[in-house]
C-alpha positions, 0 to 999 in steps of 0.5 A, spaced: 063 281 461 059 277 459 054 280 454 049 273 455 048 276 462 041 280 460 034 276 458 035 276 450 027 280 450 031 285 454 037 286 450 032 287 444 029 293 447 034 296 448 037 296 441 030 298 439 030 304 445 038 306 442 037 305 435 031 311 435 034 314 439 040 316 434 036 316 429 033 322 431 040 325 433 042 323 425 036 328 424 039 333 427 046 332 427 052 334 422 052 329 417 059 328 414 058 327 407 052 332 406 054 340 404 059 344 406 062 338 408 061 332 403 065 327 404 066 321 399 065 315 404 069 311 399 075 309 403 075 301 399 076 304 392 082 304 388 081 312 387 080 313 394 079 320 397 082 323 403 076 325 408 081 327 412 078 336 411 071 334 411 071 329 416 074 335 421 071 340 420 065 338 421 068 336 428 069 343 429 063 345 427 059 340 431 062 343 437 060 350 436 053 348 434 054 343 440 050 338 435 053 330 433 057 328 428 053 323 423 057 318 419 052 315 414 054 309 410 061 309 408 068 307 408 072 314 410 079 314 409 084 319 413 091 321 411 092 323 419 089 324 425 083 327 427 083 332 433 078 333 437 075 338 442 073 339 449 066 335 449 064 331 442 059 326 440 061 322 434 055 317 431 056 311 425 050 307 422 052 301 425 046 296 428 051 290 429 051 287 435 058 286 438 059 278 438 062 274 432 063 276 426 067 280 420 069 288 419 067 287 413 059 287 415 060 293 417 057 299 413 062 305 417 068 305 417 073 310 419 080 307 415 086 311 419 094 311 416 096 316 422 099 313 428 094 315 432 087 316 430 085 322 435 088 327 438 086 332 442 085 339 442 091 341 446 096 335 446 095 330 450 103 327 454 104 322 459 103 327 464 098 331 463 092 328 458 086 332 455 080 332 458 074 330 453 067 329 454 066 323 448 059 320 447 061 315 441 057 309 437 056 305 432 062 306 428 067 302 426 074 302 426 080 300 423 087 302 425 093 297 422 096 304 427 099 304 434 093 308 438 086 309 437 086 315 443 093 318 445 093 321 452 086 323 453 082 322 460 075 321 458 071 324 463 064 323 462 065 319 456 061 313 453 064 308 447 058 303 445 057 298 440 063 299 436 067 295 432 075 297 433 081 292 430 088 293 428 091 296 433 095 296 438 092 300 442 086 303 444 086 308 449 092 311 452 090 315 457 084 315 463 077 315 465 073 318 470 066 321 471 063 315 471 066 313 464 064 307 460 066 303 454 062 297 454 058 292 448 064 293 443 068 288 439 075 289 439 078 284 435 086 284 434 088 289 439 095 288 440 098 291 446 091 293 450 085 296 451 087 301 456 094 303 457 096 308 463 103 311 466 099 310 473 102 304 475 095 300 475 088 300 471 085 301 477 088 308 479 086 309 471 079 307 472 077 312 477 069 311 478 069 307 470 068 301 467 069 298 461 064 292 461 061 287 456 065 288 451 066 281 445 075 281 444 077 277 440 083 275 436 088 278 441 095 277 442 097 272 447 098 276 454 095 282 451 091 286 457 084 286 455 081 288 462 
């Protein structure tokens, strides 16, 4: 869509409104980097460590407290993929907006080696995916991987205000429940942004939508929606 469709007053206000709003569940959420997770954020440096413990306990422990998890300021390489619950809500400190620009102004970045970014709980298949109720914001991502969501149906879900680049792939699976990925910027996105084995897009986007988001960068007869 076209992000120029609301008054520049308008999209003002709503970034103030949702940069307070995460603010407060910063406040309140599981910070990745603070005890008893600590995780280094160093992911571009020569010494890197890998993130990958800390980053998914916190992610278990989030569920159990039904609170955020907060990523401050970094860079934070995974050696494999993250495996995530039922319901989640994963929040960077990105305040970007989602028109031109480079990954490198980005100030949280999750770096993946694994094949696929995130997993679900119980394994997702082409038959059956894993449901999951995802609120996700103001991170960055960078694959240089084939998928960033294998098998999932996101239900309920929000993806907002991201950056995601280097992938093949961005969400194999569904979405329902109202579900949206909208004001991000997808960059070098090689095969899709939503891939199904339901035959159609439509049949994959049961009342969802993925709108007013900046692609750029993409291969030629890649499907951007």
């Amino acid at each position: 869509g076209d992000k120029q469709t609301l008054s520049a007053w308008l999209q003002d206000s709503l970034r103030e409104v949702s940069k307070k709003h995460d603010d407060y569940l910063r406040e309140f959420g599981v910070n990745v980097r603070q005890p008893p997770y600590n995780a280094k954020g160093n992911g571009r440096d020569a010494n890197k460590a890998d993130d990958l413990i800390a980053i998914q306990k916190a992610i278990d422990d989030a569920y159990i407290l039904k609170r955020p998890v907060v990523f401050p300021q970094g860079f934070y390489y995974v050696s494999d993929s993250l495996v995530l619950p039922p319901n989640i809500t994963l929040i960077g400190c990105n305040y970007y907006w989602t028109g031109p620009g480079t990954p490198d102004k980005w100030e949280c970045t999750i770096d993946s080696a694994a094949s696929k970014v995130f997993v679900g709980k119980t394994l997702g298949t082409a038959s059956s995916n894993f449901t999951c109720v995802l609120n996700m914001s103001n991170l960055c991502f960078n694959g240089k991987t084939n998928t960033l969501f294998d098998f999932f149906h996101l239900s309920a879900s929000n993806i907002r205000e991201c950056m995601i680049y280097n992938f093949d792939i961005v969400l194999k699976g569904t979405m329902g429940m109202v579900s949206e990925i909208h004001h991000n910027h997808f960059l070098n996105i090689k095969t899709s942004v939503l891939t199904t084995k339901l035959g159609t897009v439509k049949a994959a986007m049961t009342d969802s939508k993925i709108h007013h988001n900046y692609i750029s960068g993409v291969a030629q007869g890649t499907s951007v929606l």
